[in-house]
KOLVEXKE-755256 format. One record per residue (C-alpha): x, y, z; residue number from 1; residue in one letter. Coordinates in steps of 0.02 Angstrom, whole numbers, padded with zeros to 5 digits. Layout:
N
PT, X, Y, Z, NUM, a
...
//
This chain:
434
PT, 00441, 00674, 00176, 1, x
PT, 00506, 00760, 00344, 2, x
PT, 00547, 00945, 00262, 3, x
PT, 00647, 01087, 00344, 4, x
PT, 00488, 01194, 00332, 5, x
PT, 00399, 01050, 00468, 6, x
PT, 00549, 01060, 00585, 7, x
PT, 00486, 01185, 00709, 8, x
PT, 00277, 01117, 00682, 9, x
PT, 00393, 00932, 00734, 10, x
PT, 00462, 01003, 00903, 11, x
PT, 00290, 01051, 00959, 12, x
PT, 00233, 00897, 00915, 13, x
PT, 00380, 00803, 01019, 14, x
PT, 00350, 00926, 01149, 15, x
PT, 00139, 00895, 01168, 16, x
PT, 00194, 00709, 01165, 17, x
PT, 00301, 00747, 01319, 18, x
PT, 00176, 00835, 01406, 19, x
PT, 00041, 00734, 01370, 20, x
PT, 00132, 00560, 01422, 21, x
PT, 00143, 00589, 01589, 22, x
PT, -00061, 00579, 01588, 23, x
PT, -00081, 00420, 01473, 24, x
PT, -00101, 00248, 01543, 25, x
PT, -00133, 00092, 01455, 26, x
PT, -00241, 00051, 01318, 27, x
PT, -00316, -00096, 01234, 28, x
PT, -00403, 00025, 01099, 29, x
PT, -00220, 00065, 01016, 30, x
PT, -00256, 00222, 01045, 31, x
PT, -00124, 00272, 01202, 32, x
PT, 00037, 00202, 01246, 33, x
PT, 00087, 00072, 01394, 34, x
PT, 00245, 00102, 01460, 35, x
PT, 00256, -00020, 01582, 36, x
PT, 00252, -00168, 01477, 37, x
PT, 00445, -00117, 01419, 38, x
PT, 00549, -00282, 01463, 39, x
PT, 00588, -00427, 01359, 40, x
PT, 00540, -00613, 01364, 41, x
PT, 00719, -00646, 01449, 42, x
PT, 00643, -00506, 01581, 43, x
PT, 00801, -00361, 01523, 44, x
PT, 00764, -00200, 01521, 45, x
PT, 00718, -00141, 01318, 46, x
PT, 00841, 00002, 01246, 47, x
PT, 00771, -00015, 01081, 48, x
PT, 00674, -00089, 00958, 49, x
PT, 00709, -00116, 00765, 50, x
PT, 00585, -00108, 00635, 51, x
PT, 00575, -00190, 00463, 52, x
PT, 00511, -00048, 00341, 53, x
PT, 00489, -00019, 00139, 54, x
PT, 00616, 00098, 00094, 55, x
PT, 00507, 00262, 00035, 56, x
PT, 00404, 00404, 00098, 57, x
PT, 00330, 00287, 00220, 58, x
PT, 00485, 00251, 00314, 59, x
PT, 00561, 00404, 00314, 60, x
PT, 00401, 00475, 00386, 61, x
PT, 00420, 00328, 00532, 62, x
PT, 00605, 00382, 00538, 63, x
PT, 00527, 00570, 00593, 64, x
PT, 00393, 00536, 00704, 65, x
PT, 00484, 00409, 00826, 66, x
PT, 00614, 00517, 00927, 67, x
PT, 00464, 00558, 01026, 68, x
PT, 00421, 00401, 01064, 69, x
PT, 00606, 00392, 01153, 70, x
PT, 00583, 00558, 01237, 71, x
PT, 00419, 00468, 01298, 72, x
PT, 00477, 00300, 01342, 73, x
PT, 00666, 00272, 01348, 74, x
PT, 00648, 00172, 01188, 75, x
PT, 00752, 00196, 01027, 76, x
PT, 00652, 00132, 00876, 77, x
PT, 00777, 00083, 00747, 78, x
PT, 00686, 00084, 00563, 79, x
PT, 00789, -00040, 00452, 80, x
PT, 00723, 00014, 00283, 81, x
PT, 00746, -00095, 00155, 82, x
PT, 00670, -00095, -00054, 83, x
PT, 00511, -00191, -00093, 84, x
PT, 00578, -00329, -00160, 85, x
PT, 00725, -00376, -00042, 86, x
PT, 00603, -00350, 00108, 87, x
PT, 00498, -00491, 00122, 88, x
PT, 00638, -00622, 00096, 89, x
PT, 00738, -00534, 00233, 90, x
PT, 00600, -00552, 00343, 91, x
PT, 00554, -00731, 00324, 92, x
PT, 00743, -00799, 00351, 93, x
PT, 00755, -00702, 00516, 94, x
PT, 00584, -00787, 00570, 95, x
PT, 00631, -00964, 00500, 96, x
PT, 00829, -00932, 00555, 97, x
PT, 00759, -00860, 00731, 98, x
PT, 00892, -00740, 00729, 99, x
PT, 00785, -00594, 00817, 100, x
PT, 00847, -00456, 00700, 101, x
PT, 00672, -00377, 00700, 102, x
PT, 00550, -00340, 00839, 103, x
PT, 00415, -00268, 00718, 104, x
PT, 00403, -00290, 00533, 105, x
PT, 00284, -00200, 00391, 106, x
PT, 00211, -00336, 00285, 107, x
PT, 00116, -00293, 00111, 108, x
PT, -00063, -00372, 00137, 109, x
PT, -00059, -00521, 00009, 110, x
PT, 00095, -00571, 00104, 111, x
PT, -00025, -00612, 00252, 112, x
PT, -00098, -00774, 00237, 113, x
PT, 00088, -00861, 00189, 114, x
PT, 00154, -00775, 00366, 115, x
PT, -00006, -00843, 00443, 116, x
PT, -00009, -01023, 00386, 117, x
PT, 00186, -01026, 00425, 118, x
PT, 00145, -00955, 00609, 119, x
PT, 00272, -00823, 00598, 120, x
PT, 00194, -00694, 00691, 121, x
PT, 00143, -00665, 00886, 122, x
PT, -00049, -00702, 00887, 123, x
PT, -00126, -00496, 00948, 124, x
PT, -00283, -00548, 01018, 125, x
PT, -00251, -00553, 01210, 126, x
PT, -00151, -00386, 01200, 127, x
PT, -00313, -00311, 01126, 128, x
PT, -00447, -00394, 01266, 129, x
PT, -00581, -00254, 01216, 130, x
PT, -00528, -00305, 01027, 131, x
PT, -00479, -00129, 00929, 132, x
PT, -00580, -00001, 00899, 133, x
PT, -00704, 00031, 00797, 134, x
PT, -00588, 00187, 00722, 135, x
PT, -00490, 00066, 00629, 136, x
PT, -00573, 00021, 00450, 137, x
PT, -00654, -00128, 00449, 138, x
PT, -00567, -00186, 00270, 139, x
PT, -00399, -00155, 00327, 140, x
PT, -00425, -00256, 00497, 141, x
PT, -00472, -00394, 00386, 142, x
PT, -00321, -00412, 00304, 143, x
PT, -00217, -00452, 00470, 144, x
PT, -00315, -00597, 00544, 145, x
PT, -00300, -00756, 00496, 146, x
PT, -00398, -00856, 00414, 147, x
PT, -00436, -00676, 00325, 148, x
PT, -00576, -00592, 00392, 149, x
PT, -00631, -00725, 00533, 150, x
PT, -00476, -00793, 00612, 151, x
PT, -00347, -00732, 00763, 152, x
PT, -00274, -00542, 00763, 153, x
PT, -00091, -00565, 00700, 154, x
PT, -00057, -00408, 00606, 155, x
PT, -00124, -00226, 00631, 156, x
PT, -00154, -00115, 00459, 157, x
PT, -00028, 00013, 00473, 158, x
PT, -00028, 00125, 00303, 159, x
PT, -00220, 00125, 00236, 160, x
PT, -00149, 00117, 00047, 161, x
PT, -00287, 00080, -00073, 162, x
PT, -00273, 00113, -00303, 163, x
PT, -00356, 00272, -00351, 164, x
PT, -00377, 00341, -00528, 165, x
PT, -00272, 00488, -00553, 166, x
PT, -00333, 00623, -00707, 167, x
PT, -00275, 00786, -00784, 168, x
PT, -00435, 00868, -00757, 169, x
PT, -00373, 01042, -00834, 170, x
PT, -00324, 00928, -01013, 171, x
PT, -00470, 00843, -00986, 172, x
PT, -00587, 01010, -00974, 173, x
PT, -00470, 01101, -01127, 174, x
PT, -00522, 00965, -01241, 175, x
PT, -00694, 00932, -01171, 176, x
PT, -00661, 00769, -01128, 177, x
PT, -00765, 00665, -00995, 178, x
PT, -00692, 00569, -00830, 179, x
PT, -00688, 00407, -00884, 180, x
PT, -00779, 00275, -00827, 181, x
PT, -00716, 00129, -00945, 182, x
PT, -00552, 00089, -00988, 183, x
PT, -00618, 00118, -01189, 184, x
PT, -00640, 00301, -01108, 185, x
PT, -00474, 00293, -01056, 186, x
PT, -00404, 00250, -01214, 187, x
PT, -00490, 00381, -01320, 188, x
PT, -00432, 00504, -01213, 189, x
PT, -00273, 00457, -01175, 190, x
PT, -00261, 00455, -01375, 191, x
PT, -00337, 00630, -01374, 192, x
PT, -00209, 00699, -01240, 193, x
PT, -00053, 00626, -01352, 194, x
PT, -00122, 00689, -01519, 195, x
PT, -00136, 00867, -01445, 196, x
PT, -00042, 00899, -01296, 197, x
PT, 00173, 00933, -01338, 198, x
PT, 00278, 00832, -01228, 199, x
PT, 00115, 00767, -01144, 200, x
PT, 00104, 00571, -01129, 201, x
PT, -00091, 00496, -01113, 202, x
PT, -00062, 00352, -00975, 203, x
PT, 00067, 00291, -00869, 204, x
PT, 00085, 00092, -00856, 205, x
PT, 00164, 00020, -00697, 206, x
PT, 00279, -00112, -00809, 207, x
PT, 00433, -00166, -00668, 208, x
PT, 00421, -00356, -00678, 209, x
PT, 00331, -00442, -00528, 210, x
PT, 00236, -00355, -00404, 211, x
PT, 00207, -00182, -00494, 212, x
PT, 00153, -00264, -00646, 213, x
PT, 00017, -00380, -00576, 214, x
PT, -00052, -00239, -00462, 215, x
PT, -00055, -00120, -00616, 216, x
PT, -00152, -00249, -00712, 217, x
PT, -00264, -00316, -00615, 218, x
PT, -00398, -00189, -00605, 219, x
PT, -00410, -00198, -00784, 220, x
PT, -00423, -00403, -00779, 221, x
PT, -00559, -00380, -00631, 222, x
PT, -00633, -00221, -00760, 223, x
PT, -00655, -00347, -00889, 224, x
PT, -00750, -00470, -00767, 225, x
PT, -00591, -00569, -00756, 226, x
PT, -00550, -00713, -00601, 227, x
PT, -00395, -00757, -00572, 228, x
PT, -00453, -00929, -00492, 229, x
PT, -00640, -01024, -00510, 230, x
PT, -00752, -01090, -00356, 231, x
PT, -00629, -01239, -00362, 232, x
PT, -00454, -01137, -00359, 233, x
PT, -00421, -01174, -00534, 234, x
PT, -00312, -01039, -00618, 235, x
PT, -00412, -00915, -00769, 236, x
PT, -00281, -00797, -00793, 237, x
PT, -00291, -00830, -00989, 238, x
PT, -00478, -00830, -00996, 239, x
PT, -00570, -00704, -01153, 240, x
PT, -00558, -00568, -00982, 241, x
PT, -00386, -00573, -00953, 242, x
PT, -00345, -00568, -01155, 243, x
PT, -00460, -00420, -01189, 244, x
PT, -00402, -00332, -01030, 245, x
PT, -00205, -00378, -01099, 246, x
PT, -00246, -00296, -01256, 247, x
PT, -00309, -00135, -01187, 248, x
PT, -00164, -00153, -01086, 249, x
PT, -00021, -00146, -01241, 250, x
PT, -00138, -00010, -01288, 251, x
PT, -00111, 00102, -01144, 252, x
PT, 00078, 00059, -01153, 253, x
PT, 00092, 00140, -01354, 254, x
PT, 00017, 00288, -01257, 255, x
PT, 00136, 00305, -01110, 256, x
PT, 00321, 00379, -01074, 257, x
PT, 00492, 00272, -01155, 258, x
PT, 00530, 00142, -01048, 259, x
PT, 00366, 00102, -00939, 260, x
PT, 00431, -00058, -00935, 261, x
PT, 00516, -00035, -00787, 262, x
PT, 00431, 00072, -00720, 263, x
PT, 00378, 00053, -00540, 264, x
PT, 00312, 00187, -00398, 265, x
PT, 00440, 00306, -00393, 266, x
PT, 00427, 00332, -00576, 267, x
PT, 00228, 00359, -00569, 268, x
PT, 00229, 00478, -00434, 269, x
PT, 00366, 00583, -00537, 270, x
PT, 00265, 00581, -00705, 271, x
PT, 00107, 00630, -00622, 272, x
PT, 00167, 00760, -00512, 273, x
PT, 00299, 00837, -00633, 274, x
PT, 00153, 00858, -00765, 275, x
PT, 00223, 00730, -00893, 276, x
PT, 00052, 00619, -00904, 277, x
PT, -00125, 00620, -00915, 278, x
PT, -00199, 00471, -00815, 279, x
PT, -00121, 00335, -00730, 280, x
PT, -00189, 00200, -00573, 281, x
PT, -00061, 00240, -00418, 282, x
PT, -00087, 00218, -00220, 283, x
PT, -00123, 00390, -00141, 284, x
PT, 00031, 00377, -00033, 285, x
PT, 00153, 00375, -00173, 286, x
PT, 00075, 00541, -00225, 287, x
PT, 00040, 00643, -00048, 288, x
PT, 00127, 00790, -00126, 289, x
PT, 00044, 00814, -00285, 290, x
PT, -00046, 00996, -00212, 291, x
PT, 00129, 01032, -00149, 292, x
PT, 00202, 01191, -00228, 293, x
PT, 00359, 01158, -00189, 294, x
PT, 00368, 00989, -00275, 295, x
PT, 00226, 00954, -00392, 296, x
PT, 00204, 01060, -00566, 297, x
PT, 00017, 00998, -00585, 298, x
PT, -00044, 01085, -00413, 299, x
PT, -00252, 01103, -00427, 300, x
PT, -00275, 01006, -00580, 301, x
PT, -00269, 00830, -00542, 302, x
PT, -00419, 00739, -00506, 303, x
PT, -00461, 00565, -00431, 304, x
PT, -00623, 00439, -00440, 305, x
PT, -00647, 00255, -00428, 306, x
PT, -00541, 00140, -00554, 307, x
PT, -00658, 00120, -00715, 308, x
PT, -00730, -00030, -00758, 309, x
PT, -00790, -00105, -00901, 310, x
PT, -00945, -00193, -00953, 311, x
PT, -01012, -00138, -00771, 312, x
PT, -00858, -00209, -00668, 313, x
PT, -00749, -00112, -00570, 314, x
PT, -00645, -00142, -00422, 315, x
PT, -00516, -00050, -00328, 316, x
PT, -00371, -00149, -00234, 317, x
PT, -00324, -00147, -00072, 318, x
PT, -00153, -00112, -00003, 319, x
PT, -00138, -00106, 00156, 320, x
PT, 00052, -00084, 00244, 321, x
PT, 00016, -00208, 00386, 322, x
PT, 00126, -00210, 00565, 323, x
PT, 00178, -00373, 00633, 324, x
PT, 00297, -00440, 00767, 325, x
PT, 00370, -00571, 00731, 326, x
PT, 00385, -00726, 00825, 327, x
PT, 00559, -00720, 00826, 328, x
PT, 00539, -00574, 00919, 329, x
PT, 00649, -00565, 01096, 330, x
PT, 00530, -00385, 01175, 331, x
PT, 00373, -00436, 01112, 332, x
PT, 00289, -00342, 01257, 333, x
PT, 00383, -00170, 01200, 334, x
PT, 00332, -00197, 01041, 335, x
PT, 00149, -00228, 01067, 336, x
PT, 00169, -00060, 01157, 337, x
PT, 00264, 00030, 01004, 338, x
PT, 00131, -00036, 00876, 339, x
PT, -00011, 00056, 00987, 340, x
PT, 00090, 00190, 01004, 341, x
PT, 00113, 00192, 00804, 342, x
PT, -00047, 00154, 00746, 343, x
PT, -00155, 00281, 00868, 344, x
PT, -00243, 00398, 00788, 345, x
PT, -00133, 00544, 00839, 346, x
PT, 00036, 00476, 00775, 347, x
PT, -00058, 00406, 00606, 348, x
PT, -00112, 00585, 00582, 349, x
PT, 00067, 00664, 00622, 350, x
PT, 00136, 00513, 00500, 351, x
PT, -00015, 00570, 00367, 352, x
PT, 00054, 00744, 00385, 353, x
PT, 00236, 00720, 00357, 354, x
PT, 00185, 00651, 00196, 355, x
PT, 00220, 00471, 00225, 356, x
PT, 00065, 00383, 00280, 357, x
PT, -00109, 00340, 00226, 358, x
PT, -00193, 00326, 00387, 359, x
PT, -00283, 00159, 00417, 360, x
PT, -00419, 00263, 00546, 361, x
PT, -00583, 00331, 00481, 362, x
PT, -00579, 00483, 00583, 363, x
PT, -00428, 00550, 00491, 364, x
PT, -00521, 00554, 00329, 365, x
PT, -00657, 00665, 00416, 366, x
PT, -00521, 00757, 00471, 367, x
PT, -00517, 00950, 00415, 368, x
PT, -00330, 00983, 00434, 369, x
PT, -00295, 00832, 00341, 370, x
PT, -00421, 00867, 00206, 371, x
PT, -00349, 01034, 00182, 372, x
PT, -00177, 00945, 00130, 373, x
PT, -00265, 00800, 00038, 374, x
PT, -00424, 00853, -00040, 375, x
PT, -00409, 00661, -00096, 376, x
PT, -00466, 00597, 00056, 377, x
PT, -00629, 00595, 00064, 378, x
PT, -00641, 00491, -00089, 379, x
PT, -00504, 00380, -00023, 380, x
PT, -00603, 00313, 00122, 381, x
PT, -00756, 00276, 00001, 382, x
PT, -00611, 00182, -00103, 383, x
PT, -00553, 00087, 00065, 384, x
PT, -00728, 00067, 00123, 385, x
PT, -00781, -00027, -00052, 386, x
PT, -00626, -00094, -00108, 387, x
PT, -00575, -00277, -00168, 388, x
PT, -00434, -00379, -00085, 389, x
PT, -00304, -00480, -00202, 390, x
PT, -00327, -00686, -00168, 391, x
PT, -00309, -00734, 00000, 392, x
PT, -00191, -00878, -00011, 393, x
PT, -00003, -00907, 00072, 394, x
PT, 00030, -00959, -00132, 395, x
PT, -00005, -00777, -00184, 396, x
PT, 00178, -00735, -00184, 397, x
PT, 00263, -00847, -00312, 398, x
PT, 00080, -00840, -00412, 399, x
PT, 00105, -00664, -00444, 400, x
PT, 00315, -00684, -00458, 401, x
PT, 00268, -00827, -00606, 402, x
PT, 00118, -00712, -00667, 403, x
PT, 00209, -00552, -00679, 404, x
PT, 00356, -00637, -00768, 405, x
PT, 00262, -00678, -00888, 406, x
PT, 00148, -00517, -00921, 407, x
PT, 00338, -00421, -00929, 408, x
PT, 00380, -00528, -01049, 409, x
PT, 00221, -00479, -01152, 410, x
PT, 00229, -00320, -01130, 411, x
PT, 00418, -00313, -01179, 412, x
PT, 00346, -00389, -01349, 413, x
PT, 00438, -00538, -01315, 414, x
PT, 00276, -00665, -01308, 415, x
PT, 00106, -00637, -01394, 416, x
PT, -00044, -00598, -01288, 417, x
PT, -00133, -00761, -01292, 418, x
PT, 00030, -00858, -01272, 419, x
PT, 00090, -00795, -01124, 420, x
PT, -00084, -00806, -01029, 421, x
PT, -00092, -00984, -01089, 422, x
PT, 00090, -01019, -01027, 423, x
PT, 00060, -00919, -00872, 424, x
PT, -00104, -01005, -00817, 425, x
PT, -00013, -01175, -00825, 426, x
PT, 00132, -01141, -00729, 427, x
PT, 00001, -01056, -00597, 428, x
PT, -00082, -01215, -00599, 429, x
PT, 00054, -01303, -00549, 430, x
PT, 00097, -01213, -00421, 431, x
PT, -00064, -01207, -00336, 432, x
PT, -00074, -01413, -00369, 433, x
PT, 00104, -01434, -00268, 434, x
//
């Protein structure tokens, strides 16, 4: 977040911005800003532009960085955050409604291929002749064309989010434990950490029904060599994988905080960086400030790898914040300008700074200012460089909605394990046969 300690680095920033836009032209690379591009389709001149944002560290960071961008260019940026779960829906009814509310909009990856087949956003591709450069990681690109990986340009990756395995490497040392590698290992020492550490919980499960539950449990179903569809889209969510990996699961629950069950990213962050667990899976954005004195209790002793596996499987998710503009759009030429502005290296590294941004740009991770704030990095970008994306299919949405419903409801002890797979495969089913 934009602290009071960053105000004065801030106005030097603004102020280089100033003095450096008077010698930028226009770039295809995303790397510079156009500001000639700046009217709308009805040819008026742009005042501002509004931006559909998660609420979180990620939009108040946006919220910091863009009065220099209307020092620069004469352009408000208005940055409508909204929570998780009210922002996609708000999105698609000002698309399908045409009601121009929005001229850019962040979109969680799996989100892409349902805006794709429902041609919601402005196709990129001819504002990028050159294509984009060769900066931007090659995963996270992949996740905004459409078909994924192969098809037109629609969405730039904005916030270079990928899950990480976070560890108490000073409990871990004290009771000469080893970094796990399996989730058995994590387990046993989770286990360990509760049996002899006071007011010390082993794990933290992301339980909030929905979204944060599936993306909490999946690595563990992809650990235990789990698919959530076969080579002919047929749903396995309750195959012997996904029971055994919903069984270490309730496991890792008996070993975290009172009330997990609702617990979703603000609640992880906390319990890490307050001191209160041992281990947990989180995205490396929700936890910038865990080396922050002023803010985390565990400063120097949390460490971070690749999510374990089990039986030789192991996959870390993708998570990529993409930026879109939507076809509903009235200034799509100012906005095409605003998302090179935004996603160029030097404004991802300002966000990255402020605390609020992952940066989607491979040269950031090199970078030795940044890696002096997050020592994380480094292993970050081999995370982004090998990780996994969640099924590419405009379905995904009320999949996971139907499949975290039901994984609450086990967790919550209100089915049993093989039940609720079995119930939620066959209501996946039908959705995908609709």
């Amino acid at each position: 977040m934009f602290k009071k300690s960053g105000h004065y680095l801030f106005l030097c920033f603004m102020i280089s911005i100033l003095v450096l836009g008077g010698c930028q032209g226009s770039s295809t690379s995303g790397s510079t800003t156009n500001t000639e591009g700046t009217s709308s389709k009805e040819g008026n001149e742009v005042k501002e532009l509004a931006v559909a944002a998660r609420a979180g560290a990620m939009a108040d960071a946006l919220k910091a960085i863009v009065p220099a961008y209307k020092e620069e260019t004469g352009i408000a940026i208005n940055v409508v955050d909204m929570p998780y779960d009210n922002l996609k829906e708000t999105i698609v009814l000002d698309i399908q409604n045409k009601g121009g509310a929005y001229d850019l909009v962040m979109m969680d990856d799996p989100w892409m291929p349902e805006f794709g087949e429902g041609n919601m956003l402005v196709e990129l591709d001819s504002y990028f002749e050159d294509g984009l450069d060769e900066d931007f990681i090659e995963n996270g690109v992949a996740l905004g064309k459409h078909p994924y990986n192969t098809g037109k340009l629609i969405a730039l990756p904005f916030i270079g989010n990928v899950q990480m395995f976070y560890y108490r490497s000073d409990l871990l040392d004290k009771y000469k434990l080893n970094a796990p590698t399996t989730w058995d290992d994590v387990v046993e020492n989770a286990k360990e950490i509760v049996d002899k550490e006071p007011d010390t919980y082993g794990y933290a499960v992301r339980g909030q029904r929905g979204n944060p539950i599936v993306s909490d449990y999946l690595p563990l179903f992809w650990g235990y060599g789990g698919e959530v569809f076969n080579e002919n889209m047929e749903a396995q969510v309750n195959s012997q994988a996904g029971i055994e990996a919903m069984n270490t699961y309730l496991d890792l629950k008996e070993l975290s905080p009172k009330g997990v069950e609702t617990f979703d990213s603000d609640q992880i962050a906390t319990a890490l960086t307050q001191g209160q667990i041992g281990m947990t899976i989180a995205w490396p954005s929700w936890v910038s400030q865990v080396d922050n004195a002023e803010s985390s209790k565990v400063v120097g002793k949390i460490e971070f790898s690749a999510i374990p596996g089990q039986d030789g499987n192991a996959s870390a998710m993708i998570g990529n914040w993409m930026l879109g503009i939507p076809q509903s759009s009235k200034k799509v030429n100012a906005a095409v300008d605003f998302m090179k502005w935004v996603t160029s290296k030097e404004i991802q590294k300002e966000m990255a700074k402020q605390g609020g941004g992952a940066p989607t740009r491979e040269s950031l991770y090199n970078d030795e200012e940044l890696i002096k704030m997050y020592r994380h990095y480094p292993a970050q970008l081999e995370a982004l460089v090998n990780s996994v994306a969640r099924p590419r299919t405009p379905k995904w949405s009320q999949i996971e909605d139907t499949w975290g419903m039901y994984l609450s409801q086990i967790l919550v002890g209100q089915l049993e394990v093989e039940d609720g797979l079995n119930k939620a495969n066959d209501e996946i089913q039908r959705i995908l046969d609709r």
